[in-house]
C-alpha positions in Angstrom: 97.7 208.6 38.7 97.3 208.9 42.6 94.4 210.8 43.8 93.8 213.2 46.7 92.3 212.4 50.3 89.0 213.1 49.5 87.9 216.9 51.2 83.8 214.5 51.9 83.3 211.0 51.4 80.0 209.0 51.8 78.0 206.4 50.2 76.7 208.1 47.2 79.1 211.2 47.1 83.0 212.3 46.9 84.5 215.7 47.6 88.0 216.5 46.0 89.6 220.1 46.9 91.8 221.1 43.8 92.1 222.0 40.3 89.5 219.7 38.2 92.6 219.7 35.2 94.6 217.7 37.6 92.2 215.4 39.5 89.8 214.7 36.9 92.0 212.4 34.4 92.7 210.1 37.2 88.9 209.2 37.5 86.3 206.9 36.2 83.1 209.0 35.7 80.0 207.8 33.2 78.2 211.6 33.0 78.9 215.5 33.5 77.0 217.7 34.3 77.8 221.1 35.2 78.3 224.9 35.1 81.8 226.0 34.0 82.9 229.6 34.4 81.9 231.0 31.5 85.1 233.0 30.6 82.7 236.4 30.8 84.8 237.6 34.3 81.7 238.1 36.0 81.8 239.7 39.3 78.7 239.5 41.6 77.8 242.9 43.4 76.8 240.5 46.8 78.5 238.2 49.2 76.8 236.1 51.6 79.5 236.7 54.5 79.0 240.6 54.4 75.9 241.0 51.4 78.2 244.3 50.2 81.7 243.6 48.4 81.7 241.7 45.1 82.9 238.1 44.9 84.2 236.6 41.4 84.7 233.3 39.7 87.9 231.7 39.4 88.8 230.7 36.2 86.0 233.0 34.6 89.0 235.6 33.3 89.1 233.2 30.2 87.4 230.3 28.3 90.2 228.0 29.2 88.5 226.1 32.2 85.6 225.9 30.3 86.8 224.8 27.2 89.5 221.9 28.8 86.5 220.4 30.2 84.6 220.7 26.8 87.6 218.6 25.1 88.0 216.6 27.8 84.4 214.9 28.2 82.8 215.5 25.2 82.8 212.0 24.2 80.8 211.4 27.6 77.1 212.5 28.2 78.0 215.5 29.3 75.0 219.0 29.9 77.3 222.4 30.4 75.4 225.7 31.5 76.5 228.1 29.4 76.4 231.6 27.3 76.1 232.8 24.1 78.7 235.5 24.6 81.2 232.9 24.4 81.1 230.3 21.4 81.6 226.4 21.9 84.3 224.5 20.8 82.1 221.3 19.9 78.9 221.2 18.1 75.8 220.4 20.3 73.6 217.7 19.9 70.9 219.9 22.0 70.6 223.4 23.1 68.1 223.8 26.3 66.6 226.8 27.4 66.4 227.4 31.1 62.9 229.8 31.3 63.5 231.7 35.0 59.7 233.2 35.0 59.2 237.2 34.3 60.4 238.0 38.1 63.8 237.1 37.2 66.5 239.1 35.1 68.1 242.5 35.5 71.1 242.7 32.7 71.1 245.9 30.9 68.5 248.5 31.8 68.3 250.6 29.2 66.6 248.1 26.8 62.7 247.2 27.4 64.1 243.1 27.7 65.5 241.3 30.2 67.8 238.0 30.7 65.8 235.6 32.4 67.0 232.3 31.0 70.2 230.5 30.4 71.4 227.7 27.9 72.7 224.4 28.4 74.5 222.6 25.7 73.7 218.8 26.0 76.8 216.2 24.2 76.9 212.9 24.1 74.7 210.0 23.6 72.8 207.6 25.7 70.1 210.6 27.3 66.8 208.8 28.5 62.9 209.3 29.7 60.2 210.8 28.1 60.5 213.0 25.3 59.8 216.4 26.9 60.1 220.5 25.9 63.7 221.6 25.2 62.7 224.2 27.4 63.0 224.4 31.1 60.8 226.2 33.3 61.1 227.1 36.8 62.0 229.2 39.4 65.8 230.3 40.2 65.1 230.5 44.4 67.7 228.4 46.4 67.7 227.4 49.5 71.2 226.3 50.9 71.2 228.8 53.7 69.5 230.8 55.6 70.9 233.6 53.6 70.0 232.2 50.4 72.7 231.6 48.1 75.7 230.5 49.0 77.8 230.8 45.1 77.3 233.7 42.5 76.2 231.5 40.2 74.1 228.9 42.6 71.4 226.6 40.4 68.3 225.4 42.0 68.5 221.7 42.6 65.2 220.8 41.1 67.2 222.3 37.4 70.1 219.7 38.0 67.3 217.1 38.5 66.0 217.6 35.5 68.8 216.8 34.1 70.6 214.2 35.9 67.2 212.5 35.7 67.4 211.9 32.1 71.6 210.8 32.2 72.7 207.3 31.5 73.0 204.9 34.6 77.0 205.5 36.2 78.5 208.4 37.8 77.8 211.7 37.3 80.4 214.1 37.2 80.5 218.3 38.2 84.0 219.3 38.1 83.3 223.0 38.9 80.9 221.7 41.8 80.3 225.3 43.2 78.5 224.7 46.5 77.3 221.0 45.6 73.8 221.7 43.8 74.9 218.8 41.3 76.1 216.4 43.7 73.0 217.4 46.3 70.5 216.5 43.4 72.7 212.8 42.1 72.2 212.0 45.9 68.4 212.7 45.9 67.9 210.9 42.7 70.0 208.2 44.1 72.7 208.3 42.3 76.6 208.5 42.8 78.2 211.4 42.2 82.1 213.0 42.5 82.4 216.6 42.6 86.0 218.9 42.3 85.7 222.7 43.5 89.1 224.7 43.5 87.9 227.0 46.5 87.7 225.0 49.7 85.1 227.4 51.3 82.8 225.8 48.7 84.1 222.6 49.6 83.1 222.8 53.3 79.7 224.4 52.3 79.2 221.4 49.8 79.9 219.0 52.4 77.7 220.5 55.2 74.8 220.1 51.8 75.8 216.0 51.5 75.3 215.7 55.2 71.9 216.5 55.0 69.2 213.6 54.4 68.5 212.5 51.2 65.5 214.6 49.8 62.7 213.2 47.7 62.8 214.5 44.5 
């Protein structure tokens, strides 16, 4: 199948605009690694353009997005961010634990326990590097503005590191790419990367991210 113009195209990285379910299949990719919607409709109380209305995920109404990319690359090394709220259609051959610190977490108040972590079901074989904790600790601070973040559900690029870091060698894959944190940290590690993101100011923000000189990691 034909592809789109890319949206960004350098060296290490390519940008599609458009829905991953109809770019994707016409690609060669070796590893994915993102963060689906999760199918929970979440709906942020803050916008970077005015910090007041809420801004929501498409595709986060249902699993669907999620789970076609699930079926779709699950015979690939493949790391999804994920909840428990919403049950996977394949059986992980690891479950990581992303450990925010005790400054992060709000969720429901009237319960003495917050939600400062998040999981990440890891498929596929051919993972490498030391043997390490399942659990991953650090901070959830980004930096990709001035503001802050720039997506609802913005990861720190040091997290993607982590894992993209312990992928097979070929190209990694984020077909929800958000504002580029996956294909930002590929780049760093020195790695080629293809990202697809269905909302084109993500796209341009992305982009503006790839521009940037490569960071050492």
């Amino acid at each position: 199948m034909s592809l789109p113009k890319p949206y960004y195209q350098d060296d290490a990285v390519t940008i599609y605009h458009g829905d991953c379910r109809e770019i994707a299949p016409g690609l060669a990719v070796d590893v994915v690694v993102t963060d689906p919607p999760y199918g929970i409709a979440y709906s942020s109380g803050w916008s970077r353009e005015t910090r007041s209305h809420a801004e929501k995920i498409v595709g986060d109404a249902s699993t669907e997005m999620r789970d076609w990319a699930v079926m779709k690359f699950a015979d690939k090394p493949c790391a999804f961010f994920a909840t428990p709220k919403c049950r996977l259609l394949m059986e992980p051959r690891a479950l990581l634990v992303w450990d925010k610190g005790e400054a992060a977490g709000m969720g429901d108040l009237s319960i003495p326990w917050k939600p400062n972590w998040e999981v990440i079901w890891v498929g596929g074989g051919g993972w490498v590097g030391t043997r390490t904790s399942s659990v991953l600790r650090g901070s959830s601070m980004v930096t990709t503005s001035a503001m802050g973040r720039s997506h609802p559900h913005e990861k720190p690029v040091w997290l993607l590191a982590a894992l993209i870091a312990k992928a097979p060698e070929g190209i990694v894959l984020d077909p929800f790419m958000g504002s580029g944190t996956t294909l930002r940290a590929a780049k760093d590690l020195g790695r080629k990367a293809i990202g697809i993101e269905i909302e084109e100011k993500y796209c341009e923000i992305a982009a503006r991210r790839m521009r940037q000189e490569v960071l050492r990691l």
